[in-house]
BAFI-3210 file (N, C-alpha, C; in Angstrom, 3 decimals, decimal comma, padded with zeros to 6 digits):
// residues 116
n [1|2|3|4|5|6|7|8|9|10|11|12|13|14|15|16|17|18|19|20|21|22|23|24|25|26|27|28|29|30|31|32|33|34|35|36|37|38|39|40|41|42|43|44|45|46|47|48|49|50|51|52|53|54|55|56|57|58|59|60|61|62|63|64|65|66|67|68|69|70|71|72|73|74|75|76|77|78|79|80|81|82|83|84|85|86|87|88|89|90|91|92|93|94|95|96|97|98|99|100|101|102|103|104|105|106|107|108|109|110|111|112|113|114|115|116]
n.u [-060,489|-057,304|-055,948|-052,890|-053,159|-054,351|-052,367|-050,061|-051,925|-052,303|-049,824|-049,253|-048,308|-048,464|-048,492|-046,554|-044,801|-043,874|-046,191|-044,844|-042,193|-041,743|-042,762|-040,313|-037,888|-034,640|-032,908|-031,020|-027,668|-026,391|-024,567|-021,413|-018,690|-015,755|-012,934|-011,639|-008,915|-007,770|-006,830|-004,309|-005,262|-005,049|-004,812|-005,494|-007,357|-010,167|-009,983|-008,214|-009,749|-009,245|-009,295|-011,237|-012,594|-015,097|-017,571|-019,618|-022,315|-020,717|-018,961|-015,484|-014,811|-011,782|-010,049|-011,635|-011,775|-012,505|-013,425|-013,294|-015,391|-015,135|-017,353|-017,177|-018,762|-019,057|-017,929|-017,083|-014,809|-014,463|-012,286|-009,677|-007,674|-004,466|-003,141|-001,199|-001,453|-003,952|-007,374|-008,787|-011,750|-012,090|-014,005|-017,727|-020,386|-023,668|-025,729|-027,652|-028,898|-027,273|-024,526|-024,992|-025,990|-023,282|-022,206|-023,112|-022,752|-019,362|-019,136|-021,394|-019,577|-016,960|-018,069|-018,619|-016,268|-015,408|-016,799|-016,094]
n.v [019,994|021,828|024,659|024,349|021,835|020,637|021,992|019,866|017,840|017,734|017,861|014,822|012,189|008,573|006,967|008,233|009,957|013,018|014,613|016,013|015,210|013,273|014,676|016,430|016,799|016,240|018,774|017,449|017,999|019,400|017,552|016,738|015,766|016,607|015,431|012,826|010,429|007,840|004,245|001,865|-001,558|-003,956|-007,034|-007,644|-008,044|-006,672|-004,557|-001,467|001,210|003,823|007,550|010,084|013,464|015,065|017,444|018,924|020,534|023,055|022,361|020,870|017,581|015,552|012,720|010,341|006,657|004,110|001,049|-001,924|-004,632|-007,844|-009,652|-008,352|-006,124|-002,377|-000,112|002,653|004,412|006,831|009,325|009,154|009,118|007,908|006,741|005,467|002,909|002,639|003,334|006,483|007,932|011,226|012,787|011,859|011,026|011,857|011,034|008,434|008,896|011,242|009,866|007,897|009,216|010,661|008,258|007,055|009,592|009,200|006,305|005,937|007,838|006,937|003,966|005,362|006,085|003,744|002,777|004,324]
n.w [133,226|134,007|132,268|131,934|131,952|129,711|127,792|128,342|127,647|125,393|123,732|124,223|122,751|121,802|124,965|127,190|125,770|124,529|121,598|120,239|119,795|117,852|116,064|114,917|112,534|112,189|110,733|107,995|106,284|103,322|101,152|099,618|097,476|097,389|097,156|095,678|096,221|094,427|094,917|093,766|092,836|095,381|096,784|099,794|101,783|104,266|101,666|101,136|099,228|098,477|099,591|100,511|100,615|101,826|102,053|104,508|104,824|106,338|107,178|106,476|105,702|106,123|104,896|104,951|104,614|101,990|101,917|100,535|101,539|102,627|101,685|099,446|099,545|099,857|102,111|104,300|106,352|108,939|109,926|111,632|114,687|115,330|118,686|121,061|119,740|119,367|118,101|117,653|117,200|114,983|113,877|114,314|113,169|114,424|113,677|111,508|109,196|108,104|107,932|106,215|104,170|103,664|103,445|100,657|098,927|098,948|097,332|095,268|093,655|093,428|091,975|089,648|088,958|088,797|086,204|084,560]
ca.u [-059,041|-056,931|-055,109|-051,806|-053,519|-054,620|-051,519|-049,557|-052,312|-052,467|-048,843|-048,943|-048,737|-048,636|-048,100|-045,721|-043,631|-044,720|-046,254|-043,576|-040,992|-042,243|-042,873|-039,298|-037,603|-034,021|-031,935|-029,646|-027,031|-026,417|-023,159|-020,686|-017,768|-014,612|-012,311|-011,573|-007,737|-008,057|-005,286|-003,990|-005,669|-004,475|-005,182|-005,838|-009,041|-010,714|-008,615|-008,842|-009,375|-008,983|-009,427|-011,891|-012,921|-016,578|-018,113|-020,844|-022,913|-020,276|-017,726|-014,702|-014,396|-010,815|-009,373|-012,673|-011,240|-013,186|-013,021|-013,873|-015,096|-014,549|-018,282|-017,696|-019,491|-018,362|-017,808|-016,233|-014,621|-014,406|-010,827|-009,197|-005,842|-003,913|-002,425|-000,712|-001,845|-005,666|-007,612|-009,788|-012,890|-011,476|-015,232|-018,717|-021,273|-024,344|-026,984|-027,760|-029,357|-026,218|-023,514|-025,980|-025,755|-021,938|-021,256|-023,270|-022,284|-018,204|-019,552|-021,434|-018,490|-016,581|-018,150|-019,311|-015,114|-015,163|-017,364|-015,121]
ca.v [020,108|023,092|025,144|023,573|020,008|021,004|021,906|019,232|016,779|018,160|017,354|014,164|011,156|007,501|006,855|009,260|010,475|013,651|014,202|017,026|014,643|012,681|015,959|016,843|015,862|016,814|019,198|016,612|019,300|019,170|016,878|017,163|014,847|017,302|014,978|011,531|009,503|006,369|003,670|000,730|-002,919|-004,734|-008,528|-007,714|-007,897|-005,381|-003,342|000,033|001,517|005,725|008,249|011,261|014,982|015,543|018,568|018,569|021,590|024,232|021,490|019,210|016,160|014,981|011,162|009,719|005,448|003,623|-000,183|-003,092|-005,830|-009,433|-010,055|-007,419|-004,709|-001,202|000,892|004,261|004,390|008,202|009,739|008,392|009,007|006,327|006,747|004,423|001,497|002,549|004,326|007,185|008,543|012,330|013,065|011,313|011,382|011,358|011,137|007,357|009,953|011,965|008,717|007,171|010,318|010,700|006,959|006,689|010,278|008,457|004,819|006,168|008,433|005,481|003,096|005,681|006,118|002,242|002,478|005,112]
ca.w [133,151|134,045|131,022|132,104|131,844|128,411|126,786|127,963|127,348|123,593|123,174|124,448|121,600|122,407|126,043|127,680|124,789|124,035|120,473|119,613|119,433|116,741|114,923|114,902|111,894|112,004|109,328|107,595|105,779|102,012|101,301|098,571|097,411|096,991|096,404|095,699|096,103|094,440|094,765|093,223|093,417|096,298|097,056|100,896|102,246|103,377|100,946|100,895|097,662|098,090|100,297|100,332|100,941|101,401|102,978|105,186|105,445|106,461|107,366|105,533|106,373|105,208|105,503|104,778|103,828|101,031|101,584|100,046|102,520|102,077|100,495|098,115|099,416|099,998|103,439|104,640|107,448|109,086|109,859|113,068|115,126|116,188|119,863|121,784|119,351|119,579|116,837|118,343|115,707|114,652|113,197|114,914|112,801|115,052|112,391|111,023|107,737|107,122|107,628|105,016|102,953|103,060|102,389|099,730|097,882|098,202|097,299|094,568|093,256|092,992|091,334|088,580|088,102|088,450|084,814|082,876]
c.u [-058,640|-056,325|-053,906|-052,096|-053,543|-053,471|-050,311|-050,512|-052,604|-050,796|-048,454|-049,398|-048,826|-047,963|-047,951|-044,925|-044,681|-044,827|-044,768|-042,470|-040,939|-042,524|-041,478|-038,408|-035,961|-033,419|-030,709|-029,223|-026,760|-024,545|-022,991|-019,281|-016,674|-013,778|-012,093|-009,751|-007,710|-006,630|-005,332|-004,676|-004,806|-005,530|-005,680|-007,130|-009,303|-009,748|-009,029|-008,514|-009,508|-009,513|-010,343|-011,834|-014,354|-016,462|-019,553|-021,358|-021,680|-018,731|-017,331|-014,330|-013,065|-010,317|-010,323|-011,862|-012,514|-012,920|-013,783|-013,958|-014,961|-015,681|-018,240|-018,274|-018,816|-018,548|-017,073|-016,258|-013,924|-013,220|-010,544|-007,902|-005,864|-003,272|-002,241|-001,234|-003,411|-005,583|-008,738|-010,214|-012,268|-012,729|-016,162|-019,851|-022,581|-025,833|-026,848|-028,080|-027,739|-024,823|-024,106|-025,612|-024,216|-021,367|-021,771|-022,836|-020,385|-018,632|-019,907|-020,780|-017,592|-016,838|-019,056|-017,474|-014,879|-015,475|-016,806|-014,328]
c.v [021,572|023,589|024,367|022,226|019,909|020,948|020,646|017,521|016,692|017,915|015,692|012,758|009,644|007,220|007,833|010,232|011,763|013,995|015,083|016,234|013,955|013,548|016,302|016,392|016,930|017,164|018,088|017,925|018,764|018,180|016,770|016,478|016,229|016,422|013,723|010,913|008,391|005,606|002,660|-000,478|-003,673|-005,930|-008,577|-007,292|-007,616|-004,206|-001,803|000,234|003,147|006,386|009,865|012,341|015,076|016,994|018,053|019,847|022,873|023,602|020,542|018,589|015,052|013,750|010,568|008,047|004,812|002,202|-000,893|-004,424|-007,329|-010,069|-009,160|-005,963|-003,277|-000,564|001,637|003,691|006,414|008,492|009,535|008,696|007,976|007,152|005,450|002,645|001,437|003,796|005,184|007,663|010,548|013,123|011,916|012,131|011,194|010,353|009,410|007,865|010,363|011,075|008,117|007,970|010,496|009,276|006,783|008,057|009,613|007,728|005,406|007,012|007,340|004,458|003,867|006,045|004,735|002,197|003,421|004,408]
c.w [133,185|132,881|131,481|131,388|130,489|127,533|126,638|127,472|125,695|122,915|123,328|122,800|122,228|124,035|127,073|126,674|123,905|122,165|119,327|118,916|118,229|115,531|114,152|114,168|111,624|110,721|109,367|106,401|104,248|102,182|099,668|098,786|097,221|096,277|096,799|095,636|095,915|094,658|093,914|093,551|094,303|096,456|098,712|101,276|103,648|102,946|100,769|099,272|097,898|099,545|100,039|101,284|101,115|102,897|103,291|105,616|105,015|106,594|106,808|106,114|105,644|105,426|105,810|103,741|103,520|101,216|101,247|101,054|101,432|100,849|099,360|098,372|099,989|101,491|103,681|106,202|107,820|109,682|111,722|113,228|115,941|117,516|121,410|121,135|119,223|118,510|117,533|116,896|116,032|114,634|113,898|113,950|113,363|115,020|111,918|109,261|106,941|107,337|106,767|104,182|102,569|102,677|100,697|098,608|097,597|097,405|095,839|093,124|092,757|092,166|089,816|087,905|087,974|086,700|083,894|081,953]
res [x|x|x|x|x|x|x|x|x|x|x|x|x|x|x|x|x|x|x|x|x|x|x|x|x|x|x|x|x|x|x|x|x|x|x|x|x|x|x|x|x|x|x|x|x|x|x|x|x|x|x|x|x|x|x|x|x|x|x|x|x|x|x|x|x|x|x|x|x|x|x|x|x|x|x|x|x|x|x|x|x|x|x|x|x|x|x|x|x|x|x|x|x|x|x|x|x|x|x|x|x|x|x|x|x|x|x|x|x|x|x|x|x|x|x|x]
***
C-alpha cells in the first residue's frame, strides 16, 4: 500500500464511514434558566403554563412555552412568529443533546416551584 492508501485506510471504521466521524463528539454549551413566567391554571389542554429565558452558551433564548400535554407530561416549545396564519421556528435547535438539555433545565425549574 502507498502512504496515501495508509492514512485513509487507518481512518476508515465500519464500511465506508470514516473512523473520525465516530470520534467526534460535539461541544453541547453550558445552559442556564434566567428566567421563568409562570401563569395561572387553565382547563385547556395543552395548556401552557409560563414562559422562559434560558441562555445557551453565549446566547438568550427568550419566549421559550412550557406546556402541559394531554397525558400529563411536560414540553417546551421554542419561540416562533406567526405570519400570515403560519408559525415559523425564531430559534432551531440542531442538537437532539442541547434541546434535551434546555427542556429539561425549564421542566425541571418548574416542577421544583411546583413543590414550594
Amino acid at each position: 500500500m502507498g502512504q496515501d492508501e495508509d492514512k485513509v485506510s487507518s481512518l476508515r471504521g465500519w464500511g465506508d464511514v470514516p473512523m473520525r466521524d465516530f470520534e467526534k463528539q460535539p461541544h453541547v454549551p453550558e445552559v442556564e434558566l434566567l428566567k421563568f413566567y409562570p401563569f395561572e391554571i387553565s382547563s385547556k389542554k395543552p395548556r401552557l403554563l409560563g414562559y422562559a429565558e434560558v441562555r445557551v452558551g453565549e446566547v438568550i433564548i427568550k419566549g421559550i412555552k412550557l406546556f402541559q400535554a394531554k397525558n400529563g407530561g411536560l414540553f417546551i416549545q421554542l419561540p416562533t412568529v406567526n405570519f400570515d396564519g403560519q408559525d415559523y421556528p425564531v430559534v432551531e435547535l440542531r442538537s437532539k443533546t442541547l434541546l434535551d438539555k434546555v427542556r429539561r433545565e425549564v421542566v425541571d425549574y418548574y416542577k421544583a416551584l411546583e413543590n414550594v
